[in-house]
C-alpha positions as YAML, in Angstrom:
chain: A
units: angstrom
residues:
- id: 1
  name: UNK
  ca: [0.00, 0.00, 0.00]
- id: 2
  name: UNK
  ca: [0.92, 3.50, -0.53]
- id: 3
  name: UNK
  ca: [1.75, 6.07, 2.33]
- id: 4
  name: UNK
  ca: [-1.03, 8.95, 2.69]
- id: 5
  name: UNK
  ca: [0.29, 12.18, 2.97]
- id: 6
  name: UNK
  ca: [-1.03, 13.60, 6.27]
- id: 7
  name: UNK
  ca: [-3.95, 16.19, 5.50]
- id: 8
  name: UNK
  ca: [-4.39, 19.76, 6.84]
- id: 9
  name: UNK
  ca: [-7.63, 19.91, 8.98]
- id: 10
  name: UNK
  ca: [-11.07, 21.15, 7.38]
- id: 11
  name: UNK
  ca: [-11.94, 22.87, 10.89]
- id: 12
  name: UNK
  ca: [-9.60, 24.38, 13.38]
- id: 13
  name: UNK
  ca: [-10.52, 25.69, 17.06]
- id: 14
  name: UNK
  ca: [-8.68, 28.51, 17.51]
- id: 15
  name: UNK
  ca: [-9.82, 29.90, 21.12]
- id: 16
  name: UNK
  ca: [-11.99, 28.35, 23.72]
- id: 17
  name: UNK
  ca: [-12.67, 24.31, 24.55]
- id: 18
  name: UNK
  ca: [-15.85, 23.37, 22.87]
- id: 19
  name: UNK
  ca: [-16.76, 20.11, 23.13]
- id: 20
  name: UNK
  ca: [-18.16, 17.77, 20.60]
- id: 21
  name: UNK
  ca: [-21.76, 18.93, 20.42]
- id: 22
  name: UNK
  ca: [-20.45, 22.42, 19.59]
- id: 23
  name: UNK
  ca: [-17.92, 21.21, 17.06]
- id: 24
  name: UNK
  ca: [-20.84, 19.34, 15.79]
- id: 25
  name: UNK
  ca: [-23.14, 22.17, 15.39]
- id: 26
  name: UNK
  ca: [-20.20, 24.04, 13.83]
- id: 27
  name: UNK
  ca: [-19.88, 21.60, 11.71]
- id: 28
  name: UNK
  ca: [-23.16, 21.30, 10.76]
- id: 29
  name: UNK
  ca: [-23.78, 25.15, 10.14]
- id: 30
  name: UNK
  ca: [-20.78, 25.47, 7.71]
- id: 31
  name: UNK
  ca: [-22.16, 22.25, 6.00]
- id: 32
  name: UNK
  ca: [-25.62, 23.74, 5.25]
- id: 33
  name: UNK
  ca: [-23.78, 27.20, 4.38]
- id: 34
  name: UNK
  ca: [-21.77, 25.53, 1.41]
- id: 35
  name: UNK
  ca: [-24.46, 23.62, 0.42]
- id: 36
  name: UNK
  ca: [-26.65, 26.48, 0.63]
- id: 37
  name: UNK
  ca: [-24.55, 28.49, -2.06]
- id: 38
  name: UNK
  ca: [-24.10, 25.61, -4.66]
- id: 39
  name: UNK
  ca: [-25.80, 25.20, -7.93]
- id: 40
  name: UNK
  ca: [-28.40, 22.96, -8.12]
- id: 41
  name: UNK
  ca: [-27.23, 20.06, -10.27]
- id: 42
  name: UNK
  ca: [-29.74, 20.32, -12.87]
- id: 43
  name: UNK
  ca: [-29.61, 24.46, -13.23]
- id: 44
  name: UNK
  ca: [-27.65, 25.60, -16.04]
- id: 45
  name: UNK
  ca: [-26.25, 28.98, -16.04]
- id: 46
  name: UNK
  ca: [-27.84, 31.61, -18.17]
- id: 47
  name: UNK
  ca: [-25.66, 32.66, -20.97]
- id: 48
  name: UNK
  ca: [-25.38, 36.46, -21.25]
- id: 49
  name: UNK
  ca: [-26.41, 36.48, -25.04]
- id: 50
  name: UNK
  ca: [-29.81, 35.36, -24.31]
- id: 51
  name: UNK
  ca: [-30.35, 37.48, -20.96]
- id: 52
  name: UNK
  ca: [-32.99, 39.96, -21.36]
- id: 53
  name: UNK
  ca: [-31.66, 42.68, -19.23]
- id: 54
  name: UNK
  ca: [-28.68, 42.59, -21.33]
- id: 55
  name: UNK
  ca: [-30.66, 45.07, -23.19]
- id: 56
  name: UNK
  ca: [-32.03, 46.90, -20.46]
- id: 57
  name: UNK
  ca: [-28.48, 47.94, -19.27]
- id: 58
  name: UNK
  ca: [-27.91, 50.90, -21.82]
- id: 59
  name: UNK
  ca: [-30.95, 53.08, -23.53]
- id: 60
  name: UNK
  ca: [-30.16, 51.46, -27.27]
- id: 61
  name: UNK
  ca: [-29.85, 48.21, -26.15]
- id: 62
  name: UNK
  ca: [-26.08, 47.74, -25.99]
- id: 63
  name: UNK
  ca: [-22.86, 48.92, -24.94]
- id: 64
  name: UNK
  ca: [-21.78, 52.04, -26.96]
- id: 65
  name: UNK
  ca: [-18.58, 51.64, -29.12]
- id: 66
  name: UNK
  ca: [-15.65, 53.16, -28.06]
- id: 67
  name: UNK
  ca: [-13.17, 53.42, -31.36]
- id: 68
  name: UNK
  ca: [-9.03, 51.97, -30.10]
- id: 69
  name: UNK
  ca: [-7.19, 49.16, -30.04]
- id: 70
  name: UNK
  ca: [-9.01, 46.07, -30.02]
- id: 71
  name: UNK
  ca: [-12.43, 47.68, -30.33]
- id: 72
  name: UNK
  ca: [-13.46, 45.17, -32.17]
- id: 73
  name: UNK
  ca: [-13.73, 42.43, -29.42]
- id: 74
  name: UNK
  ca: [-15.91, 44.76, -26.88]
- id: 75
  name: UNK
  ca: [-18.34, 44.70, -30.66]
- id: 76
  name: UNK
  ca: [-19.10, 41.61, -30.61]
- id: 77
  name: UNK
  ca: [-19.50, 41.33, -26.46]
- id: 78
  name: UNK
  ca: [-22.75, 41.24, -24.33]
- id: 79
  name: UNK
  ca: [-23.42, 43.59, -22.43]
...
Protein backbone atom coordinates (compact mmCIF):
# COMPACT_ATOMS: atom_id res chain seq x y z
CA UNK A 1 0.00 0.00 0.00
CA UNK A 2 0.92 3.50 -0.53
CA UNK A 3 1.75 6.07 2.33
CA UNK A 4 -1.03 8.95 2.69
CA UNK A 5 0.29 12.18 2.97
CA UNK A 6 -1.03 13.60 6.27
CA UNK A 7 -3.95 16.19 5.50
CA UNK A 8 -4.39 19.76 6.84
CA UNK A 9 -7.63 19.91 8.98
CA UNK A 10 -11.07 21.15 7.38
CA UNK A 11 -11.94 22.87 10.89
CA UNK A 12 -9.60 24.38 13.38
CA UNK A 13 -10.52 25.69 17.06
CA UNK A 14 -8.68 28.51 17.51
CA UNK A 15 -9.82 29.90 21.12
CA UNK A 16 -11.99 28.35 23.72
CA UNK A 17 -12.67 24.31 24.55
CA UNK A 18 -15.85 23.37 22.87
CA UNK A 19 -16.76 20.11 23.13
CA UNK A 20 -18.16 17.77 20.60
CA UNK A 21 -21.76 18.93 20.42
CA UNK A 22 -20.45 22.42 19.59
CA UNK A 23 -17.92 21.21 17.06
CA UNK A 24 -20.84 19.34 15.79
CA UNK A 25 -23.14 22.17 15.39
CA UNK A 26 -20.20 24.04 13.83
CA UNK A 27 -19.88 21.60 11.71
CA UNK A 28 -23.16 21.30 10.76
CA UNK A 29 -23.78 25.15 10.14
CA UNK A 30 -20.78 25.47 7.71
CA UNK A 31 -22.16 22.25 6.00
CA UNK A 32 -25.62 23.74 5.25
CA UNK A 33 -23.78 27.20 4.38
CA UNK A 34 -21.77 25.53 1.41
CA UNK A 35 -24.46 23.62 0.42
CA UNK A 36 -26.65 26.48 0.63
CA UNK A 37 -24.55 28.49 -2.06
CA UNK A 38 -24.10 25.61 -4.66
CA UNK A 39 -25.80 25.20 -7.93
CA UNK A 40 -28.40 22.96 -8.12
CA UNK A 41 -27.23 20.06 -10.27
CA UNK A 42 -29.74 20.32 -12.87
CA UNK A 43 -29.61 24.46 -13.23
CA UNK A 44 -27.65 25.60 -16.04
CA UNK A 45 -26.25 28.98 -16.04
CA UNK A 46 -27.84 31.61 -18.17
CA UNK A 47 -25.66 32.66 -20.97
CA UNK A 48 -25.38 36.46 -21.25
CA UNK A 49 -26.41 36.48 -25.04
CA UNK A 50 -29.81 35.36 -24.31
CA UNK A 51 -30.35 37.48 -20.96
CA UNK A 52 -32.99 39.96 -21.36
CA UNK A 53 -31.66 42.68 -19.23
CA UNK A 54 -28.68 42.59 -21.33
CA UNK A 55 -30.66 45.07 -23.19
CA UNK A 56 -32.03 46.90 -20.46
CA UNK A 57 -28.48 47.94 -19.27
CA UNK A 58 -27.91 50.90 -21.82
CA UNK A 59 -30.95 53.08 -23.53
CA UNK A 60 -30.16 51.46 -27.27
CA UNK A 61 -29.85 48.21 -26.15
CA UNK A 62 -26.08 47.74 -25.99
CA UNK A 63 -22.86 48.92 -24.94
CA UNK A 64 -21.78 52.04 -26.96
CA UNK A 65 -18.58 51.64 -29.12
CA UNK A 66 -15.65 53.16 -28.06
CA UNK A 67 -13.17 53.42 -31.36
CA UNK A 68 -9.03 51.97 -30.10
CA UNK A 69 -7.19 49.16 -30.04
CA UNK A 70 -9.01 46.07 -30.02
CA UNK A 71 -12.43 47.68 -30.33
CA UNK A 72 -13.46 45.17 -32.17
CA UNK A 73 -13.73 42.43 -29.42
CA UNK A 74 -15.91 44.76 -26.88
CA UNK A 75 -18.34 44.70 -30.66
CA UNK A 76 -19.10 41.61 -30.61
CA UNK A 77 -19.50 41.33 -26.46
CA UNK A 78 -22.75 41.24 -24.33
CA UNK A 79 -23.42 43.59 -22.43
Amino acid sequence: MSEQTPQRPVLRIVRGNPDDVEVAALTAALAGAAAAQAPEEGAKPMSLWGDPASSLRHPAGRRPLRPGPHAWRASGLPG
